[in-house]
C-alpha atoms as one frame of an Amber mdcrd trajectory, in Angstrom:
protein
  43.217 -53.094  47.228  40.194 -54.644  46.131  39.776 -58.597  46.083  38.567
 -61.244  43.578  37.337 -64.807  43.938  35.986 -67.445  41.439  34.552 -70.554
  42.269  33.358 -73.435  39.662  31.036 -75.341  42.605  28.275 -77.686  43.411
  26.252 -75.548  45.287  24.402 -71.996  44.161  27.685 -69.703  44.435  25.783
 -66.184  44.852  26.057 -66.544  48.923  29.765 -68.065  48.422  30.814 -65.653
  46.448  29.531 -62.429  48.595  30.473 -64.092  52.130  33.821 -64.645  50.213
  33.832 -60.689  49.295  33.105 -59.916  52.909  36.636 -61.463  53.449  38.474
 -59.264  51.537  36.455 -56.184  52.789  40.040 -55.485  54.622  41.255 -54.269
  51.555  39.314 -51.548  51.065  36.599 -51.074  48.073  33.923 -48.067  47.016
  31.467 -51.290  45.251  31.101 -54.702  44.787  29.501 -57.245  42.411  29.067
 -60.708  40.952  28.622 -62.590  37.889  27.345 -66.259  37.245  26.511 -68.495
  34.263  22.946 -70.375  35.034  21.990 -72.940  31.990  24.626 -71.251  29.384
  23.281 -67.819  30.216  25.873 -65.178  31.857  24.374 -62.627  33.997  25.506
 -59.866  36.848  24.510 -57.992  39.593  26.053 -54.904  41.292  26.314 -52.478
  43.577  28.245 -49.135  44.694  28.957 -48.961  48.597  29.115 -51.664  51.164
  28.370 -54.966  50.848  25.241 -55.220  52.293  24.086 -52.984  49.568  24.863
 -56.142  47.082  23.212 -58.508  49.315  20.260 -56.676  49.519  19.770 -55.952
  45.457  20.551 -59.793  45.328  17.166 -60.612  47.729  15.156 -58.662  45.206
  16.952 -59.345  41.971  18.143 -63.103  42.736  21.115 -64.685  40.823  21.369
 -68.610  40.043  24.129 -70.482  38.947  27.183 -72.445  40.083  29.689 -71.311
  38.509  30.859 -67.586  39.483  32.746 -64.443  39.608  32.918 -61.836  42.218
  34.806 -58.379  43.072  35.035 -55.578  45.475  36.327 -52.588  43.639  38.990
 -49.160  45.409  37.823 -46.763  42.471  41.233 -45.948  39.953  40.204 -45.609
  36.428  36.520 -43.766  36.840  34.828 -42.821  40.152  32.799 -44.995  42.167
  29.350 -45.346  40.150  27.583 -48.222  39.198  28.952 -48.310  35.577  32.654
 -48.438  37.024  31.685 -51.536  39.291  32.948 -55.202  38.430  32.048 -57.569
  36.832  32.301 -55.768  33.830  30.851 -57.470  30.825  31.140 -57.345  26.962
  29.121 -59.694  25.359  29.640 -63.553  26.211  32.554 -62.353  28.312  32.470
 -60.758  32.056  35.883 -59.868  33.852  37.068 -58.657  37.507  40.514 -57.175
  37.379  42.654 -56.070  40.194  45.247 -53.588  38.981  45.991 -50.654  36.427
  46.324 -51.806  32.346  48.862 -49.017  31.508  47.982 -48.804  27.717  44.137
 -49.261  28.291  43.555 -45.762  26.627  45.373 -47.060  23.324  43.483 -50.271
  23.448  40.189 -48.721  23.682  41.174 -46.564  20.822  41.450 -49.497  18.322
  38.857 -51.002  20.071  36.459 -47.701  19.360  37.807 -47.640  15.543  36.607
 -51.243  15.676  33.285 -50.287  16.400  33.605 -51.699  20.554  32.191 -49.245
  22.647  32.987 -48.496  26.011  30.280 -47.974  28.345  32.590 -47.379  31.549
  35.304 -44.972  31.967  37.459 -47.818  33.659  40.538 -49.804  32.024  38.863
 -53.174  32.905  36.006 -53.223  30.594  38.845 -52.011  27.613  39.988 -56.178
  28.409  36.302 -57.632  28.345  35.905 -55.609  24.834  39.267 -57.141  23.629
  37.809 -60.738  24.624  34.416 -60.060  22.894  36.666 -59.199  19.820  38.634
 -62.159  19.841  35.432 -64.132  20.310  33.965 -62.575  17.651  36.469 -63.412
  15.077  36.251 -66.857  16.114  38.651 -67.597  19.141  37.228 -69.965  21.720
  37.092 -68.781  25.336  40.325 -69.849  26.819  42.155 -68.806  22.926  40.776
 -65.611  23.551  41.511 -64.791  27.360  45.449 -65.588  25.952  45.485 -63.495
  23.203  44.070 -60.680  25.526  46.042 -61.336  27.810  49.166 -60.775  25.550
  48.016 -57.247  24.627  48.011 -56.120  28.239  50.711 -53.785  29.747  50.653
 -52.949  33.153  49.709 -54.853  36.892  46.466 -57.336  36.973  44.767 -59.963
  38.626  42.192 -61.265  36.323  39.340 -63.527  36.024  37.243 -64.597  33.170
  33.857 -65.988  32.825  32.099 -66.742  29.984  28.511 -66.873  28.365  28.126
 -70.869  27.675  30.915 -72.148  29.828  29.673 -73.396  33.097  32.918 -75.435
  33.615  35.328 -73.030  32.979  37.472 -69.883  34.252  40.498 -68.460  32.841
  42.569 -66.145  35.495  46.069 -64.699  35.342  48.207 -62.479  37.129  51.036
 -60.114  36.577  51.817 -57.581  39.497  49.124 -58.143  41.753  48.048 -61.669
  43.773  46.064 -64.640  42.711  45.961 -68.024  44.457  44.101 -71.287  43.060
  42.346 -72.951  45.377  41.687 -76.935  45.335  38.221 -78.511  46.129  36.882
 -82.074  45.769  35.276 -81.516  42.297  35.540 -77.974  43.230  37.717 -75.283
  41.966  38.152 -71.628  43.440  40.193 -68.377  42.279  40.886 -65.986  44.919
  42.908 -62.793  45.963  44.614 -64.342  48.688  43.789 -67.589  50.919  41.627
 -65.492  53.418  39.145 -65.365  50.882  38.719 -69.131  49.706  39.765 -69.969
  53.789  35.927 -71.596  54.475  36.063 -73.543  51.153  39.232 -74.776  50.472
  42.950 -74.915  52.532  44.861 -76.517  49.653  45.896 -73.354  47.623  48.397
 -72.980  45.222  49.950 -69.446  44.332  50.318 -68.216  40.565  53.648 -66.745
  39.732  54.492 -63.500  38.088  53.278 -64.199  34.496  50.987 -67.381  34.963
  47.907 -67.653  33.816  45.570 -70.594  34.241  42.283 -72.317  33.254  40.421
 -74.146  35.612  37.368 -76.751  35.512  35.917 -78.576  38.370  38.196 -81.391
  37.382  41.300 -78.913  38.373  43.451 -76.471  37.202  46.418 -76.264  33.913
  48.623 -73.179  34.806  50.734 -71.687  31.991  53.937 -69.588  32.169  53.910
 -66.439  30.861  55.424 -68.062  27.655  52.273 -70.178  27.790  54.230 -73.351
  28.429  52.112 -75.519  31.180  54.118 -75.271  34.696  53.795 -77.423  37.847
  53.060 -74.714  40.697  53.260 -76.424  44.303  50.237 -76.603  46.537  50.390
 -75.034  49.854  47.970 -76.159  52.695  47.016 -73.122  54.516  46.593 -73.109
  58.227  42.319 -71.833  58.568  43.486 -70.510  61.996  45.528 -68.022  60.540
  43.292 -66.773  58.397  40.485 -66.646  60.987  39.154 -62.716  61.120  36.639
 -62.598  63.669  36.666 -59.518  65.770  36.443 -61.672  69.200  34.108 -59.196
  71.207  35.860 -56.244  70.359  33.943 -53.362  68.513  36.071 -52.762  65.848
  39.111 -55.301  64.386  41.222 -51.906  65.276  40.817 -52.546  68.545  41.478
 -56.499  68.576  44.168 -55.914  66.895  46.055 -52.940  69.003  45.000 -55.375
  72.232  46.670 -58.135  70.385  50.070 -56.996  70.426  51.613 -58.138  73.532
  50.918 -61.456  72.796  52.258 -61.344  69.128  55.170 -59.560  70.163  55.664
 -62.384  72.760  55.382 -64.751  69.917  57.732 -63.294  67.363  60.548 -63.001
  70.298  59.990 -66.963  71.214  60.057 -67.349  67.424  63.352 -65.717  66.740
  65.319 -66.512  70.438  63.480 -69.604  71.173  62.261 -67.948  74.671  66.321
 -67.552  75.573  68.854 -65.396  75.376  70.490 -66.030  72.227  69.173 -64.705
  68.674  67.922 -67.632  65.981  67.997 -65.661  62.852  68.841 -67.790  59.859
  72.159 -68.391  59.538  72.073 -67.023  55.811  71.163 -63.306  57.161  75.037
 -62.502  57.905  75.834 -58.829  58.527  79.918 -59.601  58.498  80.469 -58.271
  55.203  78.085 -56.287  54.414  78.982 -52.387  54.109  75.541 -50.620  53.748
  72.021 -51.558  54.557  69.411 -49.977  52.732  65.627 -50.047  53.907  62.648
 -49.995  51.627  58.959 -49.344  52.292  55.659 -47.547  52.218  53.883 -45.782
  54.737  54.110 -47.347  58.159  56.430 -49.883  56.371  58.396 -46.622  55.885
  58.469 -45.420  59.327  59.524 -48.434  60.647  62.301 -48.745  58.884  63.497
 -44.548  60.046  63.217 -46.245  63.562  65.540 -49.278  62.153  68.247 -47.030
  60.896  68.678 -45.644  64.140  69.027 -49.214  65.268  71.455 -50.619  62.443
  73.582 -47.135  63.205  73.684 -47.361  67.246  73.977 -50.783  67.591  75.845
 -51.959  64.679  77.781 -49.179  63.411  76.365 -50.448  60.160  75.270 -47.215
  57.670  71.179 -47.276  56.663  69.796 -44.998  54.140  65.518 -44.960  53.909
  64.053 -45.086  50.501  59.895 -44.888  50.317  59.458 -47.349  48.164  57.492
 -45.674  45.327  60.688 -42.924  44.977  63.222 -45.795  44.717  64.037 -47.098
  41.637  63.023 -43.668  39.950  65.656 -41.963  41.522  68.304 -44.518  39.938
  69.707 -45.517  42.897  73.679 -46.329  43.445  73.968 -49.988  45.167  77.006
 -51.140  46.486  77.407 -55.279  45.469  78.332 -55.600  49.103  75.369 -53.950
  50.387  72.540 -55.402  51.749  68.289 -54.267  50.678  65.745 -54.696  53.124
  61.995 -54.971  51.725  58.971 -54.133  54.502  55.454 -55.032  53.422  52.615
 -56.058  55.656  50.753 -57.760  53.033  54.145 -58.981  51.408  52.070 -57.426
  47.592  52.946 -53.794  47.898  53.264 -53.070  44.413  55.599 -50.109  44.684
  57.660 -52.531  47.058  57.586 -55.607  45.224  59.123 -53.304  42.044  61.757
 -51.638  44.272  62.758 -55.270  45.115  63.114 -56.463  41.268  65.350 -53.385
  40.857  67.435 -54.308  43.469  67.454 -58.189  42.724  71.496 -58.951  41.432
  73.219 -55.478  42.110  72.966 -56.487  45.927  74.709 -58.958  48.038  71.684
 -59.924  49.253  67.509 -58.995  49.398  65.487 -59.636  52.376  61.848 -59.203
  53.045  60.579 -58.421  56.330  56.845 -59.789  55.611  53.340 -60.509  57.611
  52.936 -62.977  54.906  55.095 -65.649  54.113  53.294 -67.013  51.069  53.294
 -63.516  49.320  55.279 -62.596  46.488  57.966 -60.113  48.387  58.589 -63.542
  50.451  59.202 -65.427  47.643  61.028 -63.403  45.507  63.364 -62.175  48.467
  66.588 -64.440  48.969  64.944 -64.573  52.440  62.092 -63.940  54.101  61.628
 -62.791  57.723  58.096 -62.991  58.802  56.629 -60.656  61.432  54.160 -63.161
  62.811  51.500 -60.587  63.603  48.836 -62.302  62.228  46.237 -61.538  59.732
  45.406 -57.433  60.217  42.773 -56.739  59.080  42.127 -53.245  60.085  43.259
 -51.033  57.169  45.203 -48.658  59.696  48.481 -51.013  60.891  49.264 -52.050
  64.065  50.321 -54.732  65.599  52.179 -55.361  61.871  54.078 -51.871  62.583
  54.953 -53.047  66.275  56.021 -56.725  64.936  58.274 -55.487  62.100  60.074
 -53.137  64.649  60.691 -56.393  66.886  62.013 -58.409  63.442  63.352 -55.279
  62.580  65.363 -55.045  66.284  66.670 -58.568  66.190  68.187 -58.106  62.680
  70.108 -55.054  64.315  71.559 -57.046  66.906  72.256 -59.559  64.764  74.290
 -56.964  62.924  76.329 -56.069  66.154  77.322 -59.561  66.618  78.004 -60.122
  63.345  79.850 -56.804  62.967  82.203 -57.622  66.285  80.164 -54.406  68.069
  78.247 -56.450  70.772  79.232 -59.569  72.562  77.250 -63.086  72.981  76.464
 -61.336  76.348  75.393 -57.861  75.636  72.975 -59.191  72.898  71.837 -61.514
  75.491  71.030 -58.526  77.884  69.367 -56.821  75.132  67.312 -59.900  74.749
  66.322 -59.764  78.387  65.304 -56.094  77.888  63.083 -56.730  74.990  61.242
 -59.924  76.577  60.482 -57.372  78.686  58.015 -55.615  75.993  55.463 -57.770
  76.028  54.361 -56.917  79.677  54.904 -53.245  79.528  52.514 -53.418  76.519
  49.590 -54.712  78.724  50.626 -52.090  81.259  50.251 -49.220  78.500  46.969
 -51.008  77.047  45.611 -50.195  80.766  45.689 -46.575  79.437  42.893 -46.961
  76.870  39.911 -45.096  79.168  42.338 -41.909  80.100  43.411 -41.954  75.756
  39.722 -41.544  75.398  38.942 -38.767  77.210  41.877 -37.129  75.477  40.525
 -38.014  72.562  37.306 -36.198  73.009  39.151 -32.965  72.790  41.485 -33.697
  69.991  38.495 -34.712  67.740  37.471 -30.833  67.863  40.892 -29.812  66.190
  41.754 -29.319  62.355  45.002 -29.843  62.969  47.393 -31.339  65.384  51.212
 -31.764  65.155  52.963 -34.292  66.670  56.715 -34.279  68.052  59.603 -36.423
  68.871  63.270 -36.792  68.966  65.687 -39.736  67.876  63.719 -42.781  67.650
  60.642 -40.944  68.882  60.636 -38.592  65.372  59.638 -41.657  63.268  57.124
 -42.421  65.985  55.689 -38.956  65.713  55.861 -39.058  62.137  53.716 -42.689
  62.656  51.061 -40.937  65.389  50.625 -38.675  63.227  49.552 -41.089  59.820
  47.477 -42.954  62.392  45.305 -39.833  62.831  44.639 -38.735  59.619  44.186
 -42.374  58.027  41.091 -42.571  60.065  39.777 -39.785  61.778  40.670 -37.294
  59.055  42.370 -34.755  60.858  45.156 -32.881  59.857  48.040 -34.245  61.646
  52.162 -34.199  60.799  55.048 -35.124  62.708  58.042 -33.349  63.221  61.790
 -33.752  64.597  61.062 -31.780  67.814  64.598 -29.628  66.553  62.580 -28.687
  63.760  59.623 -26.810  65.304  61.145 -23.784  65.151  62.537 -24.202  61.290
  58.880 -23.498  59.849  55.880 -25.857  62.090  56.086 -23.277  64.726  53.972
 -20.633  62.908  51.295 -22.965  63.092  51.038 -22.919  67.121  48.241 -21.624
  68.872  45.870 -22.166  71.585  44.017 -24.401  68.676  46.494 -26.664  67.847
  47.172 -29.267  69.726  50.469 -30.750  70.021  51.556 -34.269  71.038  55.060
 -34.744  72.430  56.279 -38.252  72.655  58.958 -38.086  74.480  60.362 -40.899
  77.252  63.081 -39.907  79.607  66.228 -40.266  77.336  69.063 -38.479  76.990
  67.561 -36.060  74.516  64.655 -35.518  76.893  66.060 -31.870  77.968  66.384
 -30.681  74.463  62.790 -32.112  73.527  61.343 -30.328  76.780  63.216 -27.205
  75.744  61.110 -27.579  72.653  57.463 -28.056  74.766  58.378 -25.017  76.345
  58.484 -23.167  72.915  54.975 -24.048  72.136  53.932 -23.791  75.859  54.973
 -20.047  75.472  52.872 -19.390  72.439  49.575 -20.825  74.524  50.284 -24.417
  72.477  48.332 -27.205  73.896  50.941 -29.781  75.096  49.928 -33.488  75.334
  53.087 -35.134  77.208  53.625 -39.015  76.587  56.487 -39.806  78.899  57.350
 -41.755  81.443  56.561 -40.676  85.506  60.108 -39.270  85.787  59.818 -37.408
  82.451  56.457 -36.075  83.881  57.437 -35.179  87.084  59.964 -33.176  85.711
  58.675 -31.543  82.800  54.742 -32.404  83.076  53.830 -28.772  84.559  52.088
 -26.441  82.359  51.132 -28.876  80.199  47.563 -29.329  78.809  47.318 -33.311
  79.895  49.773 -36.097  80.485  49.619 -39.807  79.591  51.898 -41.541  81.897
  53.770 -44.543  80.230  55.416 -47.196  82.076  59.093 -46.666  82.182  61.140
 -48.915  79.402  64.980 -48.632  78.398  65.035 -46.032  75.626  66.568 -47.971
  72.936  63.242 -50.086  72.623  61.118 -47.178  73.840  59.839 -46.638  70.138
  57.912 -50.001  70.007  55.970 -49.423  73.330  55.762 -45.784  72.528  53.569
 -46.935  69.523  50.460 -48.078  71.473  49.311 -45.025  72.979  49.502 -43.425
  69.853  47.149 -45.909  68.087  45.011 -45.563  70.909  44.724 -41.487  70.423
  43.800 -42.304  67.069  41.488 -45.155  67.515  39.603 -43.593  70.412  39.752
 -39.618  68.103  37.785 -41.858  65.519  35.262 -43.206  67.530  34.992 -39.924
  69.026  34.331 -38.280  65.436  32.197 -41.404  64.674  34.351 -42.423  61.558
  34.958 -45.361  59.876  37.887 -47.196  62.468  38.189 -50.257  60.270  37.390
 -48.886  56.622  38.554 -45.152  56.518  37.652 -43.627  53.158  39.812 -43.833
  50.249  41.927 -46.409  51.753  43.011 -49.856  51.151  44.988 -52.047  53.095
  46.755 -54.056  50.392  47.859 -51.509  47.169  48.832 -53.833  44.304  49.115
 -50.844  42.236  51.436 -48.553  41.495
């Protein structure tokens, strides 16, 4: 959630810094601003809403300079009004902040009894106040960003500009992301290397503590014991950090259409196109006696689909922890157990915590990451990326369906390792998942039928969705899909459970959407479609043509899938339920891309 870039530049960095903002609009934000210093003076501009709302107050109320700060703000500490936006500013000092300061209330306290006002009700401007302070009893700028900076508790990305200075920014980190990026008498701060991508592709990542002051003439990064540190400079592919939307409408779409190709990828990555897995040799599943999955929200719900996998396949226990429950709960690890960390964005705050817990009382922490550079990669003692791709849609997709494939491989990798499957059977189930890619373009083909579906589910308040075995995570999924951006009501339910409580809720109303391909728990899961079939329950029937030729009567509609072995079914099973909720969005005319209150990346806890 929101994004930050700085850039000390030749050039007027007003348009840099807002087309660098429209980069990060994937992460979500309620407002947006800047801040520059023109001939020693520091001024700001900015706005609540979209972007374009900022570019347009910056044709009538221009802003010069070339040295500059901007920020898109997701609303925490104060709603989203104009005196909550960022830059905030005390003084000779303006500041963008991604994160929550914990103790901000007892810091603007002292800062009150000091006579520093607070003019917003957010915890950022309580950090401009203590640099005005500092200033003010004679620190110079960079003296006074590090004794600020020592009085912080909490997560933060932050970024300082000051009145005077326009050769300077001081930036630090501590929970949430911040890259450096390298220019030829140029020097940029950013969120994450999408946002300096068209200025820069030498970037260099700040560790947890760091903080840094930069100049045109480069950059001195400190440890958190503010001792200068070397940090290695990464060159960043600009292809993969390319977001165009390539002719689609919404990135949404691009990126459900996408997914047979990245799946394709990730399985060439990890079998080399064969028959024969290529996981690091490191990830070794011989000895290890438990498996325990961590994650948030569709992070989470891959990882239910997973333990399934690890359990079938491998004989190898799996226990689920969301990721923001974890460590709270105190959590008994075995030394010979093994903790699996899924992030999209690889900065999940609640993640990357639940991963420090379980750093040294494991035998060994793996990430499963879209990100490879991010900190869950590099704090993990290895990282398996997903290769989806940037996604820049805040709803995931072709992330959730590439960290079940990652997540697939690692389970037959357990089998082997565990003496359950030969060299041959995992070959077999290599065949059957290279398979995937072109039942995925076979399902995409559904897309026009999903939408006139749609058209009737966007009348509903609620809709439940229902699935057994592998398909329950899946409903659970369809289900966050909806809501997340067309604001229905939705849940999802182990199709057992309908008549433990969810069945009250059935009537001719409610629709209900059975996933449910023809498996060996297909009879018990129709035996459930008849329940709500009997109470006048609308019944939308994903299955396969023998599961609807056999249990498609009396059903409201059908969506016929093609037919795929049921182990993997969960993967393919995914697309049609992005599609309902894609197409129920457009059909409500919400916000695909941007739903409200969302953000793609949460670096906060």
């Amino acid at each position: 959630m929101c994004g930050i870039v700085g850039v000390l530049g030749h050039h007027e960095v007003a348009p840099l810094l807002v087309e660098a903002l429209k980069r990060l609009e994937y992460r979500g934000y309620d407002s947006a601003g800047i801040a520059t210093v023109n001939q020693g003076q520091l001024d700001r501009r900015r706005a609540v809403g979209k972007l374009v709302n900022l570019s347009d107050l910056l044709v009538h109320q221009p802003l010069a300079g070339k040295a500059g700060i901007g920020h898109t703000r997701w609303a925490t500490h104060g709603g989203p009004e104009l005196r909550n936006a960022h830059p905030h500013r005390a003084g000779p000092v303006a500041v963008v902040h991604n994160g929550i300061i914990e103790n901000f209330r007892a810091l603007r306290e002292e800062l009150a009894a000091d006579g520093y006002a607070q003019e917003s009700e957010t915890d950022t401007e309580t950090v401009a106040l203590l640099a005005k302070r500092e200033m003010d009893r004679g620190a110079a700028p960079v003296e006074a960003a590090r004794l600020t900076l020592k009085r912080l508790h909490g997560a933060f990305a932050l970024c300082f500009l000051f009145d005077g200075e326009e050769d300077l920014m001081v930036a630090a980190r501590k929970g949430s992301p911040l890259a450096v990026g390298w220019g030829e008498g140029e020097m940029f701060i950013g969120s994450d290397a999408i946002a300096l991508a068209p200025m820069t592709d030498r970037i260099t990542y700040l560790e947890e503590g760091d903080w840094v002051t930069v100049t045109r003439a480069g950059a001195q990064i400190f440890d958190a014991q503010d001792q200068p540190v070397a940090r290695p400079e990464t060159r960043v592919q600009l292809d993969a950090t390319r977001i165009e939307k390539g002719g689609y409408k919404h990135f949404m779409a691009k990126e459900i259409a996408e997914q047979p190709l990245v799946i394709a990828d990730a399985l060439r990555h990890y079998t080399g196109g064969g028959q024969s897995l290529r996981l690091p040799e490191e990830l070794d599943f011989a000895s290890i006696d438990r498996v325990t999955l961590v994650a948030c929200g569709t992070g989470s719900y891959a990882c239910h689909v997973a333990k399934y996998w690890f359990e079938q396949i491998a004989g190898l226990p799996a226990e689920i922890d969301i990721a923001s429950e974890f460590r709270y709960r105190d959590p008994v690890l075995s030394p010979a157990s093994m903790a699996v960390f899924v992030s999209q964005s690889g900065e999940t705050a609640d993640t990357l915590a639940a991963l420090r817990y379980a750093t040294g009382k494991v035998a060994q922490v793996v990430s499963v990451v879209n990100v490879p550079t991010s900190s869950i990669a590099r704090e993990a003692d290895l990282a398996l990326p997903i290769l989806a791709g940037v996604e820049v849609g805040v709803a995931s997709t072709k992330a959730f369906t590439c960290q079940l494939t990652v997540l697939a491989l690692m389970a037959l990798k357990a089998g082997l390792d565990r003496g359950r499957l030969t060299p041959e059977a995992v070959a077999k189930q290599l065949a059957v998942l290279g398979t995937l890619p072109g039942l995925m373009s076979a399902t995409l083909g559904l897309s026009d039928a999903v939408a006139q579906v749609a058209t009737d589910l966007a009348k509903a308040q609620d809709i439940l969705f229902l699935g057994r075995g592998t398909m329950f995570p899946l409903a659970m999924e369809g289900a966050l899909k909806l809501k997340e951006i067309s604001y229905i009501h939705a849940e999802g339910y182990a199709s057992g459970e309908l008549k433990h409580g969810p069945i009250a809720l059935i009537d001719a109303q409610v629709p209900v959407i059975v996933l449910a391909p023809k498996d060996g728990l297909f009879e018990k899961t129709v035996s459930n479609m008849q329940e709500v079939m009997a109470r006048n329950g609308k019944v939308l029937l994903l299955s396969d043509a023998a599961g609807i030729a056999e249990a498609g009567a009396g059903t409201w509609k059908t969506l016929t899938l093609p037919q795929v072995d049921p182990l993997w079914a969960p993967i393919l099973y995914a697309l049609p339920a992005q599609l309902l909720a894609y197409h129920t969005a457009i059909a409500k005319g919400t916000d695909v891309d941007q739903p409200r209150n969302l953000a793609k990346s949460v670096t906060v806890e």
